[in-house]
N, CA, C and O atoms as CSV, one atom per row, in Angstrom:
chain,resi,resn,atom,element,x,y,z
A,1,UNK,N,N,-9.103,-16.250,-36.873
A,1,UNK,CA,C,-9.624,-17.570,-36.647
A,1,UNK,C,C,-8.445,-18.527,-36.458
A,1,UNK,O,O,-7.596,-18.826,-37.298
A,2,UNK,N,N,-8.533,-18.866,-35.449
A,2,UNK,CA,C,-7.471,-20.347,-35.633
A,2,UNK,C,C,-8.631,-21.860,-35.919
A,2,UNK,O,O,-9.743,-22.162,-35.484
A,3,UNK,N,N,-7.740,-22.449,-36.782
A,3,UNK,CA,C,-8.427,-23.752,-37.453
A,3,UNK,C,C,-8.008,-24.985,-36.231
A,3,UNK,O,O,-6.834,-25.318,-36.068
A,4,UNK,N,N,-8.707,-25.354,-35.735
A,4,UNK,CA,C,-8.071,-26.570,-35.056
A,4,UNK,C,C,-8.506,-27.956,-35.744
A,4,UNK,O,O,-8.380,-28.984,-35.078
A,5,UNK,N,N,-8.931,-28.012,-36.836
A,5,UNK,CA,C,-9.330,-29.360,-37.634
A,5,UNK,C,C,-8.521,-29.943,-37.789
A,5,UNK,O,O,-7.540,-29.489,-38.380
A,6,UNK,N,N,-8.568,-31.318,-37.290
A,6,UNK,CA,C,-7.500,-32.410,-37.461
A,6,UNK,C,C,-6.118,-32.111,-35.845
A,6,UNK,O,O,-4.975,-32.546,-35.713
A,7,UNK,N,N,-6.705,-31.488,-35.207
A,7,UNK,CA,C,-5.908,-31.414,-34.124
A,7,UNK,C,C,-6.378,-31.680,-33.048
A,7,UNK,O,O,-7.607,-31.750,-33.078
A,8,UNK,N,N,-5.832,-31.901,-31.892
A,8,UNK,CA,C,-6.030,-32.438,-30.603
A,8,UNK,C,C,-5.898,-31.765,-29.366
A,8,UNK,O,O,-4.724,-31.957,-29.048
A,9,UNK,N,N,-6.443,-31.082,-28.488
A,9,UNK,CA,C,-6.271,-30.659,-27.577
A,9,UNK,C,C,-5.662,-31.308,-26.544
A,9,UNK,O,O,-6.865,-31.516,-26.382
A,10,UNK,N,N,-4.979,-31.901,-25.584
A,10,UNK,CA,C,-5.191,-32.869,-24.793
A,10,UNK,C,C,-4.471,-33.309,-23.516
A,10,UNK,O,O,-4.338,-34.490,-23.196
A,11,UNK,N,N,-3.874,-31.939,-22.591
A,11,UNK,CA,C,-4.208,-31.322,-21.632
A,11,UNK,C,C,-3.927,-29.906,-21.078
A,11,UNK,O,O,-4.388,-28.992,-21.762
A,12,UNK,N,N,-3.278,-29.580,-20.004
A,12,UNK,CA,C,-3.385,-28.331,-19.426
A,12,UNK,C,C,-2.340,-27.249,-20.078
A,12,UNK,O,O,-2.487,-26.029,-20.149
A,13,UNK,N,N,-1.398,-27.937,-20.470
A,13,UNK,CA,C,-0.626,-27.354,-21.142
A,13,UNK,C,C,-0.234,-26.765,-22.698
A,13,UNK,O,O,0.690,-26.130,-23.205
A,14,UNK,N,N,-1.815,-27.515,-23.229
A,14,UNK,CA,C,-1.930,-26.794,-24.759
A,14,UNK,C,C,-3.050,-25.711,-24.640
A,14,UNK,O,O,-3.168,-24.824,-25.485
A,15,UNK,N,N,-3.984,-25.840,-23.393
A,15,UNK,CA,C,-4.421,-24.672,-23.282
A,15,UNK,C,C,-3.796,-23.945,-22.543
A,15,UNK,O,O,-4.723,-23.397,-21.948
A,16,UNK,N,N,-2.792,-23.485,-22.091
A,16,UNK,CA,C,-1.860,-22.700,-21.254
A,16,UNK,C,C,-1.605,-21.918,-22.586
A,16,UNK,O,O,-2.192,-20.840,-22.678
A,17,UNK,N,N,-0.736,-22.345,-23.730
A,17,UNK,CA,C,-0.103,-22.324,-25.340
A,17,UNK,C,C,-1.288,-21.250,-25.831
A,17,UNK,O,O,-1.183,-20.047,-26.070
A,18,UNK,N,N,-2.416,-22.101,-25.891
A,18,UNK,CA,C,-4.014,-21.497,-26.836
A,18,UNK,C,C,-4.045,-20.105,-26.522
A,18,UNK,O,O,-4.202,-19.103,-27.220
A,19,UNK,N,N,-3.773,-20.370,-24.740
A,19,UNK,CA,C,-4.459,-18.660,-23.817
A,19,UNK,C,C,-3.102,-17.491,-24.355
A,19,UNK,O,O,-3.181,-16.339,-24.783
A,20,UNK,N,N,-2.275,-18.109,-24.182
A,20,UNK,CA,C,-0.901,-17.358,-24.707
A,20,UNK,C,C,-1.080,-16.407,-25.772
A,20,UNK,O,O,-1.142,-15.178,-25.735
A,21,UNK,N,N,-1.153,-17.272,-26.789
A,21,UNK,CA,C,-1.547,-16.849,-28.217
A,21,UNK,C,C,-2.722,-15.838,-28.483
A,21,UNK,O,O,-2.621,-14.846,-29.205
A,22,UNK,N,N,-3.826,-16.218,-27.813
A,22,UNK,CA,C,-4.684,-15.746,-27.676
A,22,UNK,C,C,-4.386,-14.270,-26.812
A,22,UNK,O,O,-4.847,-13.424,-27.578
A,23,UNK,N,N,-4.007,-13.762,-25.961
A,23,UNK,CA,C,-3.464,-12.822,-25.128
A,23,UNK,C,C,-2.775,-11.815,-26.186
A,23,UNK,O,O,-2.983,-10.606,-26.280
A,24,UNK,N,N,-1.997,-12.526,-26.877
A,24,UNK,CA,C,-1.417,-11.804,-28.008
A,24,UNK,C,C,-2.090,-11.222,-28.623
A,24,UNK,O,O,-1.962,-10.004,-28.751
A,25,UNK,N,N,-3.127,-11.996,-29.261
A,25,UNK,CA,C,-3.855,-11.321,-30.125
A,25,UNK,C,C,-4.293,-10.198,-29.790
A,25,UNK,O,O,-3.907,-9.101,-30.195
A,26,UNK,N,N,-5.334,-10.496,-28.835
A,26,UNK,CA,C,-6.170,-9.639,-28.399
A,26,UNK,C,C,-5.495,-8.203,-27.752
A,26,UNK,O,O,-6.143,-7.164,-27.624
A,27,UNK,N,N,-4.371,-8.329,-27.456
A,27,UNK,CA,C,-2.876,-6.969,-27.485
A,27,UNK,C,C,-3.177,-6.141,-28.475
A,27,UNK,O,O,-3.391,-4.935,-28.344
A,28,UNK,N,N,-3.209,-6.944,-29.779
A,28,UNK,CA,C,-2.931,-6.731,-30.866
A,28,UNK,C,C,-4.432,-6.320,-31.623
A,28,UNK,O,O,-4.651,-6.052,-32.804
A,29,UNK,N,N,-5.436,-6.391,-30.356
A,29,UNK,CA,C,-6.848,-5.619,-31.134
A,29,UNK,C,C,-7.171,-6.723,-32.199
A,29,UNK,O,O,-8.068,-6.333,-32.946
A,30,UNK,N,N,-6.685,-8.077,-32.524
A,30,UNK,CA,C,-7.368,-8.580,-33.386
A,30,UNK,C,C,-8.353,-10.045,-32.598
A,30,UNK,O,O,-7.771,-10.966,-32.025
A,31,UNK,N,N,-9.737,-9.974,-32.727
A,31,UNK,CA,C,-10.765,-10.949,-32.690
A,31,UNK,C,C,-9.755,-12.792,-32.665
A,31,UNK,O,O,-8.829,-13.290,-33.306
A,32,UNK,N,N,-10.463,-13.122,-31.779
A,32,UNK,CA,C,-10.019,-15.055,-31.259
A,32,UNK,C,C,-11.271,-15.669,-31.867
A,32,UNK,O,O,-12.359,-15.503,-31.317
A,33,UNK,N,N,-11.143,-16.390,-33.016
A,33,UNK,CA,C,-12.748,-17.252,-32.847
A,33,UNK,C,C,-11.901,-19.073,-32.807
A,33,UNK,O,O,-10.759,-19.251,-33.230
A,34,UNK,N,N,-12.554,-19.918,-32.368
A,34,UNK,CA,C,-11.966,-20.962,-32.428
A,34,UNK,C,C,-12.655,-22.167,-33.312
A,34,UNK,O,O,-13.749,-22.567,-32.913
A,35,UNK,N,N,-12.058,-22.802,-34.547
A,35,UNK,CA,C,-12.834,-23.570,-35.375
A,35,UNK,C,C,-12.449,-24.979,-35.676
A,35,UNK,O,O,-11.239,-25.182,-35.575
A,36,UNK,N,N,-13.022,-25.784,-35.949
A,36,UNK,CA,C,-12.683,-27.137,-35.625
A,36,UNK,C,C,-12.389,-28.237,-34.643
A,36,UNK,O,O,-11.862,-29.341,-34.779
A,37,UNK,N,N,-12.870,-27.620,-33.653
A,37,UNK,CA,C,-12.349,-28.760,-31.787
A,37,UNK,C,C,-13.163,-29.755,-32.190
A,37,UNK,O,O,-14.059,-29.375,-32.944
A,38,UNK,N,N,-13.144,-30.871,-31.942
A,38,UNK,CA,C,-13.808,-31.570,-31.325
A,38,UNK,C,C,-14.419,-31.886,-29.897
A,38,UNK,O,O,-13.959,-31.367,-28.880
A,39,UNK,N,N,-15.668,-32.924,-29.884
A,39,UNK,CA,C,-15.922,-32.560,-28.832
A,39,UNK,C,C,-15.092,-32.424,-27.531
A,39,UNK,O,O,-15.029,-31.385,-26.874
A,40,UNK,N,N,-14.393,-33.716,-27.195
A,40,UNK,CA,C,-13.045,-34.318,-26.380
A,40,UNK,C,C,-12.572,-32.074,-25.951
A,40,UNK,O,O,-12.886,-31.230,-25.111
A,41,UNK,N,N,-11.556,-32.189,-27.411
A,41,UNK,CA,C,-11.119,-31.122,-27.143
A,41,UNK,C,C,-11.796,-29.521,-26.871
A,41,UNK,O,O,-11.117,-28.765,-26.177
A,42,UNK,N,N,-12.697,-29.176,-27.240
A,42,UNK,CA,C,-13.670,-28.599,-26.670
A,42,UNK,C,C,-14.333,-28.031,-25.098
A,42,UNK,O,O,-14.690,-26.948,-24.636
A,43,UNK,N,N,-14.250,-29.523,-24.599
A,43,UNK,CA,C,-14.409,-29.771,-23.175
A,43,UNK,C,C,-13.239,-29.405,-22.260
A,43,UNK,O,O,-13.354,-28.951,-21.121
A,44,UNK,N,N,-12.190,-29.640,-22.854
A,44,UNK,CA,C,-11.150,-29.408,-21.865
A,44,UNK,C,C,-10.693,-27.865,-21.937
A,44,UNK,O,O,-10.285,-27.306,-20.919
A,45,UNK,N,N,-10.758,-27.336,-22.914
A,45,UNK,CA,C,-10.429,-26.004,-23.327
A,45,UNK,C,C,-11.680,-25.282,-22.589
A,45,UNK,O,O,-11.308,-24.398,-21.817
A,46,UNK,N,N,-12.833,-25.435,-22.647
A,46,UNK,CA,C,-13.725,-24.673,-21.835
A,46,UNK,C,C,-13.842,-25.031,-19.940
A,46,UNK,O,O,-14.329,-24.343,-19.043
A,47,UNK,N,N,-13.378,-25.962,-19.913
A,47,UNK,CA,C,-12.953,-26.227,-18.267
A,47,UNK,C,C,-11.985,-25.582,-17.910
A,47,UNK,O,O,-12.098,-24.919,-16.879
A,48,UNK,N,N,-11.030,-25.574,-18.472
A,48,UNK,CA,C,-9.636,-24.846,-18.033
A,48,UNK,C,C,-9.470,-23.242,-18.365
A,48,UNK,O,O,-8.656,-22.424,-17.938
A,49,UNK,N,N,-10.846,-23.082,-19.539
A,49,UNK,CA,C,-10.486,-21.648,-20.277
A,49,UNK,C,C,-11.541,-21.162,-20.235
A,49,UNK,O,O,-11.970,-21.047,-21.383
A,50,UNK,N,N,-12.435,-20.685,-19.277
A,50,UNK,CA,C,-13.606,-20.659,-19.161
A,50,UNK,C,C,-14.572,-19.459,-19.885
A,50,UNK,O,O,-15.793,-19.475,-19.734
């Protein structure tokens, strides 16, 4: 799980970072869930990260 509470998404280049990380993981056989976005950030992460 990554916690995003109290954080900000807020543009193309922190979801570039997110997908990164995420890529890793999933290398690594371990599950992405994402917790705490707000809406703002939410929106942009599912436009860009579909």
């Amino acid at each position: 799980m990554t916690d995003f509470t109290n954080s900000k998404i807020w543009d193309e280049s922190a979801v570039v970072a997110i997908m990164k990380v995420e890529e890793l993981l999933k290398q690594q056989q371990i599950g992405v869930h994402y917790e705490g976005l707000d809406a703002s950030s939410q929106k942009i992460l599912e436009q860009l990260h579909p």
